[in-house]
BAMILO-430365 format. One record per residue (C-alpha): residue number from 1; chain; x negated, y negated, z. Coordinates in steps of 0.05 Angstrom, whole numbers, plus 5000, padded with zeros to 4 digits. Layout:
REM BAMILO-430365
+------+-------+------+-------+------+
: resi : chain : east : north :   up :
+------+-------+------+-------+------+
:  NUM :     A :    X :     Y :    Z :
...
+------+-------+------+-------+------+
This chain:
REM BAMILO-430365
+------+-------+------+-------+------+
: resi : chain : east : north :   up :
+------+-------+------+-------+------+
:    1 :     A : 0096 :  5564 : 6145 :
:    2 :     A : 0148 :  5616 : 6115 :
:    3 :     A : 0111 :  5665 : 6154 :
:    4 :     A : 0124 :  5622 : 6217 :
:    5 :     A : 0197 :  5623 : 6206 :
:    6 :     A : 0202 :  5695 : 6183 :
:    7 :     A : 0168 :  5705 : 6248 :
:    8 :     A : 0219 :  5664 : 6279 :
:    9 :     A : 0280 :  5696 : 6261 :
:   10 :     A : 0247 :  5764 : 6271 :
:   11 :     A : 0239 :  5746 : 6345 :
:   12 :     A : 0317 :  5712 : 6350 :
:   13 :     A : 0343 :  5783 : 6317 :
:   14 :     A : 0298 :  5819 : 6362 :
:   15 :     A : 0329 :  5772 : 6423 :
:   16 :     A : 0397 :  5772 : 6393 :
:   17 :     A : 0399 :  5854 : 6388 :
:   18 :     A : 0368 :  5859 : 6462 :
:   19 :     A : 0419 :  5810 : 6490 :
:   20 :     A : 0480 :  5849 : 6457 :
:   21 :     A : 0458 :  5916 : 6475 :
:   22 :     A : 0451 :  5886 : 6547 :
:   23 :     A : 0522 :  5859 : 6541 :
:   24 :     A : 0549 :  5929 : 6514 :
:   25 :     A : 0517 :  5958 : 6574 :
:   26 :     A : 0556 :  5915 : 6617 :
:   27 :     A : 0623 :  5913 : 6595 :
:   28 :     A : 0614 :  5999 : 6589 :
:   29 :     A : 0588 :  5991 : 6676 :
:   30 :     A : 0656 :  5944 : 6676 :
:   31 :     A : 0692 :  5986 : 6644 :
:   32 :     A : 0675 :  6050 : 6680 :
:   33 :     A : 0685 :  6010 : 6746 :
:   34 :     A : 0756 :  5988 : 6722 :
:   35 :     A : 0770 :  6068 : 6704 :
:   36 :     A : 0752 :  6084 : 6764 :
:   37 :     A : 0788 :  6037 : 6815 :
:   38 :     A : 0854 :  6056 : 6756 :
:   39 :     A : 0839 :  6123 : 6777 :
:   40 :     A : 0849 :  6116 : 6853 :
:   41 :     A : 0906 :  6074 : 6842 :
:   42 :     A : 0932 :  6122 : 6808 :
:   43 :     A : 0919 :  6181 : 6855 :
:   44 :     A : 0956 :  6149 : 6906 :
:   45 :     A : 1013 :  6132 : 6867 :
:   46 :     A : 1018 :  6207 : 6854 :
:   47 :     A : 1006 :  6226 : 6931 :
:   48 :     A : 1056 :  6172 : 6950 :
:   49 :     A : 1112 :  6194 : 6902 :
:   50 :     A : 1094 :  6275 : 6914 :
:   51 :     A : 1101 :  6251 : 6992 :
:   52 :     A : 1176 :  6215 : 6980 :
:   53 :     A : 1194 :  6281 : 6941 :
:   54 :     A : 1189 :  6319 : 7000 :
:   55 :     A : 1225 :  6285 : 7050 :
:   56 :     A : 1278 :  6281 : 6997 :
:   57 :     A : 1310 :  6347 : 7014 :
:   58 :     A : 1311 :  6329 : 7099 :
:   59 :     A : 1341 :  6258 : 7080 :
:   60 :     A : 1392 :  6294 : 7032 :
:   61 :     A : 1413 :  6346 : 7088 :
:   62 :     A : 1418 :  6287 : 7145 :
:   63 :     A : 1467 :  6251 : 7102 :
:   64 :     A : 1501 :  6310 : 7088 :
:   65 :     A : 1505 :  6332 : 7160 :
:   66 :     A : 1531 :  6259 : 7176 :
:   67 :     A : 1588 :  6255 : 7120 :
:   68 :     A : 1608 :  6329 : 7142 :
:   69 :     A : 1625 :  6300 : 7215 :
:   70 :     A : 1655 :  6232 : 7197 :
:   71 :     A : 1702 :  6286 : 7151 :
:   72 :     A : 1709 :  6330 : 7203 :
:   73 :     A : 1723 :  6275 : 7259 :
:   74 :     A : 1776 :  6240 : 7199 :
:   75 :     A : 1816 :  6297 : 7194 :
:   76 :     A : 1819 :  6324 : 7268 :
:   77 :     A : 1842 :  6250 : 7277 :
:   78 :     A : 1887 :  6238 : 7218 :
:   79 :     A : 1912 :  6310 : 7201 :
:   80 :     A : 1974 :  6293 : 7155 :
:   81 :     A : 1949 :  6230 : 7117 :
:   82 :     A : 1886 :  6277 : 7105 :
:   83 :     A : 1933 :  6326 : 7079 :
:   84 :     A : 1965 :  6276 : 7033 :
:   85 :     A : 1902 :  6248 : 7010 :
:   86 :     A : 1880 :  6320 : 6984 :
:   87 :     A : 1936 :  6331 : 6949 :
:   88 :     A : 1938 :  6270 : 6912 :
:   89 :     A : 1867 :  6276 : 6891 :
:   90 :     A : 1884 :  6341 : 6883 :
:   91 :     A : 1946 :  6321 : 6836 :
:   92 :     A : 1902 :  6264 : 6794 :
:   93 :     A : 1846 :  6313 : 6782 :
:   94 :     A : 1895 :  6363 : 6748 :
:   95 :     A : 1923 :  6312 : 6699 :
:   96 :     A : 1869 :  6299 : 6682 :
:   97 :     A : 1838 :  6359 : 6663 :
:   98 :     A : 1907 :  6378 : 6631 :
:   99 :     A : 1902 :  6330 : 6587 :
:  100 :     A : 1834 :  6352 : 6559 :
+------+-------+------+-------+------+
């Protein structure tokens, strides 16, 4: 009768150690999946930001190009309050920076 049960729990370690290596194996296939799909997401990420970076430099000119005219079309427009402008801005930047 020992024998029986010896027998027994030989078998349930035998099943318990085959059911847990089967469960390692599973969550490694999950896990591999989970780096994988991670790793696409990723990749695009990258592509999308590297993509944004380069239209950076066009977007920066256009606005540049744009506040260049609107200046451009202010003064022609408004010569003398330009003027003024300038040199009070001019005036505020110097007492400023003779103060430091």
């Amino acid at each position: 009768m020992a024998e029986t049960r010896m027998e027994a729990v030989t078998d349930d370690v035998k099943i318990l150690s085959r059911d847990a290596k089967k469960m390692v194996q599973e969550a490694h296939e999950d896990a591999m999946q989970k780096t994988g799909e991670l790793s696409e997401k990723c990749k695009e990420l990258f592509n999308s930001a590297i993509a944004t970076a380069k239209e950076v430099p066009a977007v920066a000119a256009a606005k540049t190009k744009e506040v260049a005219t609107s200046t451009d079309n202010y003064v022609h427009q408004n010569p003398w309050r330009a003027v003024t402008l300038s040199a009070g801005v001019g005036l505020l930047l110097g007492i400023i920076f003779a103060k430091k």
